[in-house]
N, C-alpha and C positions, 0 to 999 in steps of 0.2 A: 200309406194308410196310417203308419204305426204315429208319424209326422200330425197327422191335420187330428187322431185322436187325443193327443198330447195336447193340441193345440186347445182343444174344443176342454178337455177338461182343465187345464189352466186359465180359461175363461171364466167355467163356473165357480173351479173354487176360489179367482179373483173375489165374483158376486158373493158370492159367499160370506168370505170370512173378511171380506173388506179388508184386506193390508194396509199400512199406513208407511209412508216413509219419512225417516227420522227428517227433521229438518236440515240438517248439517249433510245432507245427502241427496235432497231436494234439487239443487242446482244444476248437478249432476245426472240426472234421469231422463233429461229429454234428448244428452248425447247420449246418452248408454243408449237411447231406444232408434235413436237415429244410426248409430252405428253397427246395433241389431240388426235394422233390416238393411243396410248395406251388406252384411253377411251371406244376408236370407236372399236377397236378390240375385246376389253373385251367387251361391250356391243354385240356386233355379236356372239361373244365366249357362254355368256349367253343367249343369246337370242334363239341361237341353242342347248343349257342343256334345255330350257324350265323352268330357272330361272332368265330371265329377269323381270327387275323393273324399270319402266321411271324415278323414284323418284333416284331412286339410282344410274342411268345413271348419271343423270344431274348434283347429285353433285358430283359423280363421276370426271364429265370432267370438271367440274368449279375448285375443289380442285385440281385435277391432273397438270393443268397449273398454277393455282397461287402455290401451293407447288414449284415446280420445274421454276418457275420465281424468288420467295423467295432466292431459295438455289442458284442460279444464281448471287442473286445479291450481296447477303453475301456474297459469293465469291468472287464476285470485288471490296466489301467495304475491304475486306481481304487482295486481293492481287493474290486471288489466283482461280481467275475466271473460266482459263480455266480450270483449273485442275477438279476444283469443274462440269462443266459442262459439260466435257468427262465422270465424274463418273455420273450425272444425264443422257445422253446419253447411256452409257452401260446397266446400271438397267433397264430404259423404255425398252431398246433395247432389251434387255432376255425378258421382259415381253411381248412385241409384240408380236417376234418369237414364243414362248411358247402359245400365243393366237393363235397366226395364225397355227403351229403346231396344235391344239386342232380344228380349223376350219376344217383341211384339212382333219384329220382323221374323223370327224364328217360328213363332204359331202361324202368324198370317202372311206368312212370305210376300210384308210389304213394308 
């Protein structure tokens, strides 16, 4: 509960106070958010096996964004940004799917 309140008011005061992100940081937001809910999925994923750990959540979603901000930026120190960030994109991407897959069959025992 304490979860979806947190959630619900980081919503409003998004609408709110309208945040802006710097542009030099821009590039970087859609892995951060992508590898956010990788976190959040697995964390639900586990939480529904009844091997969840808030410990290993947290660093979970703390490493899951800075790793994949990292590999981002290596990237464009590189040259090769995009390339590098369609591959971080796909991996999280199966990883989701493959959570949320495990979610679905766990509610709906199908």
């Amino acid at each position: 509960m304490i979860a979806v309140l947190a959630l619900a008011a980081g919503v409003v005061l998004g609408i709110v106070f309208h945040p802006t992100v710097p542009a030099g940081l821009q590039p970087y937001l859609p892995i951060a958010v992508i590898a956010a809910l990788d976190a959040v999925f697995g964390g639900v994923r586990a939480k529904l096996d009844g091997i969840f750990d808030d410990k290993q959540f947290v660093v979970s979603f703390i490493s899951n964004v800075l790793v994949a901000a990292l590999i981002v930026y290596l990237g464009d120190q590189l040259g090769v940004g995009g390339q590098l960030s369609t591959g971080v994109v796909v991996v999280l991407g199966v990883r989701i799917f493959g959570n949320v897959a495990a979610i679905r069959r766990h509610l709906f025992r199908a």
